[in-house]
N, C-alpha and C positions, 0 to 999 in steps of 0.2 A: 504720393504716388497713387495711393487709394479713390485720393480725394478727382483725381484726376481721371481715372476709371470710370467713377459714379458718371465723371461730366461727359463721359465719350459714352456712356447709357442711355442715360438723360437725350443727348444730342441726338443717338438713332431711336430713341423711341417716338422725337419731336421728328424724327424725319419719314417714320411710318404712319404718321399721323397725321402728317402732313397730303402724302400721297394717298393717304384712303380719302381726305378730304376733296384731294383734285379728283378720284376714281367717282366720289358720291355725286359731286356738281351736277353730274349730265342729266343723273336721274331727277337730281333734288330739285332742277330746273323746268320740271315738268308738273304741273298745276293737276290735281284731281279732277279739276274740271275740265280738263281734258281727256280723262280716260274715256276708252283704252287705250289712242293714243299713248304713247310712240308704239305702243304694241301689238297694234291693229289702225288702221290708219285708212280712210275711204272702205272699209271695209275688206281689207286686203290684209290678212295675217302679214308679219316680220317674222321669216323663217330664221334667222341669226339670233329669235331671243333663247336663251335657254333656262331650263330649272332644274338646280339644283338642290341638292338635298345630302345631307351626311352618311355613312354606312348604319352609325347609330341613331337616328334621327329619329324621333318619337312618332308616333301612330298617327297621333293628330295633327303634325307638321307634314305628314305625307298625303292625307288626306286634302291638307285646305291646298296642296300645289296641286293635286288633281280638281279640286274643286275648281281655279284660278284657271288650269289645262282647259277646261270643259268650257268654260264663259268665254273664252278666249276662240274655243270652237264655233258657239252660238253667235257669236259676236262678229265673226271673219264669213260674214254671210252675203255681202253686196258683187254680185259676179262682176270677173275682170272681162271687160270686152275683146274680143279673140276673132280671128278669125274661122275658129272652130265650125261642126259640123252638129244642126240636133238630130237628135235621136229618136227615132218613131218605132211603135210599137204594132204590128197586126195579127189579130187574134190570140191578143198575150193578155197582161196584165202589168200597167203601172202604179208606182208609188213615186211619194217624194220622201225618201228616208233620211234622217238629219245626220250629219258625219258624227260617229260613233255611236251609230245606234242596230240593234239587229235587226234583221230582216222580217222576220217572225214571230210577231205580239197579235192583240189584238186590233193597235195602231195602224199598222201595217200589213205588209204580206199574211196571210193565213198560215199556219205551223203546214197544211196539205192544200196544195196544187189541182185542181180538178179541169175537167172538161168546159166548165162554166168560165175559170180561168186562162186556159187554155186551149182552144180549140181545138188544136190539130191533136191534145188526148182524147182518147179512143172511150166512149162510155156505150155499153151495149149487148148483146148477149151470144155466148159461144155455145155450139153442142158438143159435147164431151160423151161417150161412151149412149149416145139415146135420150140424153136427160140436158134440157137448155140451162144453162147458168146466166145468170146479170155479173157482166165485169164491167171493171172501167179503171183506166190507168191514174196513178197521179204522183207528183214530186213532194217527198218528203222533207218540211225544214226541220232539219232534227236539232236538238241540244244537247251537246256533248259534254255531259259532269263531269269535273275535273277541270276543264280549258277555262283559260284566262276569259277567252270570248265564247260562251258556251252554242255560239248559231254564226252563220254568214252575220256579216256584218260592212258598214261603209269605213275602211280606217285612212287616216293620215298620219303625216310624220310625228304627231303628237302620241300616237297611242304606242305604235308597236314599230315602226322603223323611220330612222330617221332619212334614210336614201328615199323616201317617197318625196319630202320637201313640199311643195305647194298640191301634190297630185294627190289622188282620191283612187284610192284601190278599192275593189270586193275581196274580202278573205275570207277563205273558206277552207277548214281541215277537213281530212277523211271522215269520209260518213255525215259528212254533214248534209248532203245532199243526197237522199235516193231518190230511184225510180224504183216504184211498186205498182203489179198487178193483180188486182184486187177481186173477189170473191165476194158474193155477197151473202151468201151461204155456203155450208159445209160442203166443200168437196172434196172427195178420196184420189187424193194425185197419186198414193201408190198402185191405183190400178192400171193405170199407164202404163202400155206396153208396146214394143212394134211396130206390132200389127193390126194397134188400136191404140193410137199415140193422143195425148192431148195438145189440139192443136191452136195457136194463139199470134196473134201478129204482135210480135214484141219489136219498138223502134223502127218500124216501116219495113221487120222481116219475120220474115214466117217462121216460127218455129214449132216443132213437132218434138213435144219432151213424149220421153219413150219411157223412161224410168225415174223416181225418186228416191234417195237415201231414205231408209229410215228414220234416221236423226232428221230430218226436216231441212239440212243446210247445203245441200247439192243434190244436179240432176242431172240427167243423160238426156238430151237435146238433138235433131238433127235439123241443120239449120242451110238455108240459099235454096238453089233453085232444082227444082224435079224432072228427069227426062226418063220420057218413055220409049227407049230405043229396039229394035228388031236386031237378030244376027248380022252383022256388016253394017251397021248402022251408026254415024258419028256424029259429035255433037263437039264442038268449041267451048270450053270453060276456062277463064281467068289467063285467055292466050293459049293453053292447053290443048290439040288434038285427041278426044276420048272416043277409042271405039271399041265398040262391044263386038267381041270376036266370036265368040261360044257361050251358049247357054245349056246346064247341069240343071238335073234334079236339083240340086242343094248348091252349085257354085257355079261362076260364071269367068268365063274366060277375057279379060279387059288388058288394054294398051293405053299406054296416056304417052304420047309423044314418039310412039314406037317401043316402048316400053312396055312387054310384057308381062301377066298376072293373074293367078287364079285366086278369087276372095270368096268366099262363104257368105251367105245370105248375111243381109244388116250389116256385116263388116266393112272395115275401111280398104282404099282401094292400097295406099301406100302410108 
C-alpha cells in the first residue's frame, strides 16, 4: 500500500513537470537573438507582459526587474502611426523627455520657468509706496522629499498604474508646481495698507494686497474690477444690478439686486 502511494507521488510530480515543461516552450522558443522581441516588437511595448516578484524577494532581484522595466521603456520607442493630432508650442517652451524621466534636470526643463521661457510671464518693474522695484513672475519645478517621483514627471503603465496601458500621462503631486512673484530686492509687504495697497498683476488680474500676516504665509488682497460710481449711480457685476444709493462720512448706503445695505469703508458689501 505504501509502495503504491510513493507511485501516485512519483506520478503527480512527473505530471507537474510535465506542465511547467509545456508552460516554458513558448518562452524557450524564442532565440536571444531576437530580443526584445516577443516583448517589444516593431517597437511597440506587449502591455499583457507582466513582472513578477515575491513578498520576500531579495533587493537585488527587485532591482534587475526594474532594471529589465526601464530597457523595455527605452526600447518601446518607434511611434505607432495614428491618426493623432501634433502638438505646437507659442511663446512656451519644448522638450523631448524620455518616459520616466522628470521634468527638471539640467537635461531638460530648468527646476524655474521665466520670461525667456515663457513669454506671456510678466518681467519688469512695479512702484510700491514711491520706491520702483524689478519683478518678474516664474513656475516653480519643485522636488518633493519623501515621493516616489520627487518632480513632474512622463509615466506609463510600467511605473505607477497599470489602467494607463500603452498611454503616457504627466503626474504631478501637490506642490510640485508653483507660480511665484518675485522680488528682486528686499521689500517690506507689511506696509501694505488700504489706502496705499501693493499693487501687482497676478495671472492676467489685478490685485491690490492691503495687508500681510506677519508669519509671512497669508495676505489680505482685493482683487477684479474698480468702479467709480456717484449717488444713483449703477454698475452690472457678474449679472448683478449694484447701485450706490447714499454716501456717509465713513459708510455708504449700497443695493445689489434690490438688496439693501449699509458697509463701512474697505468692507464687504455681503
Amino acid at each position: 500500500m505504501q509502495v503504491l502511494k510513493n507511485l501516485k507521488k512519483i506520478a503527480a510530480l512527473g505530471t507537474g513537470a510535465v506542465m511547467l515543461g509545456a508552460t516554458l516552450t513558448g518562452a524557450l522558443a524564442a532565440d536571444l537573438g531576437d530580443y526584445p522581441a516577443p516583448f517589444v516588437v516593431n517597437g511597440v511595448y506587449d502591455d499583457s507582459n507582466v513582472f513578477v516578484y515575491g513578498n520576500q524577494a531579495l533587493a537585488d532581484d527587485t532591482a534587475a526587474m526594474m532594471d529589465i522595466s526601464s530597457s523595455f521603456q527605452f526600447l518601446a520607442k518607434t511611434p505607432v502611426v495614428s491618426a493623432g493630432t501634433t502638438v505646437s508650442v507659442t511663446g512656451g517652451k519644448t522638450e523631448q523627455v524620455p518616459l520616466g524621466q522628470g521634468f527638471s534636470n539640467s537635461t531638460y526643463f530648468d527646476t524655474s520657468l521665466q520670461d525667456d521661457d515663457v513669454s506671456t510671464l510678466f518681467d519688469g518693474k512695479i512702484n510700491f509706496q514711491g520706491t520702483e522695484y524689478d519683478t518678474s513672475e516664474e513656475l516653480q519645478m519643485c522636488d518633493v522629499g519623501g515621493q516616489k517621483y520627487g518632480e513632474p514627471f512622463v509615466a506609463t503603465s510600467l511605473m505607477t498604474d497599470d489602467d494607463y496601458k500603452r498611454d503616457v500621462f504627466f503626474e504631478l503631486a501637490k506642490d510640485k508646481i508653483k507660480y511665484a512673484y518675485r522680488f528682486d530686492k528686499t521689500i517690506n509687504l507689511s506696509s501694505a495698507i488700504a489706502t496705499n495697497p501693493l499693487e501687482i498683476d497676478f495671472l492676467g488680474k489685478n490685485l491690490k494686497i492691503t495687508s500681510v500676516a506677519t508669519t509671512g504665509d497669508s495676505f489680505t488682497a482685493r482683487v477684479g474690477d474698480e468702479f467709480t460710481l456717484n449717488a444713483g449711480d449703477s454698475v452690472t457685476v457678474a449679472g448683478k444690478t449694484v447701485t450706490l444709493e447714499n454716501v456717509g462720512g465713513t459708510t455708504a448706503q449700497l443695493s445689489v439686486d434690490g438688496v439693501s445695505k449699509s458697509i463701512s469703508i474697505f468692507n464687504l458689501i455681503f
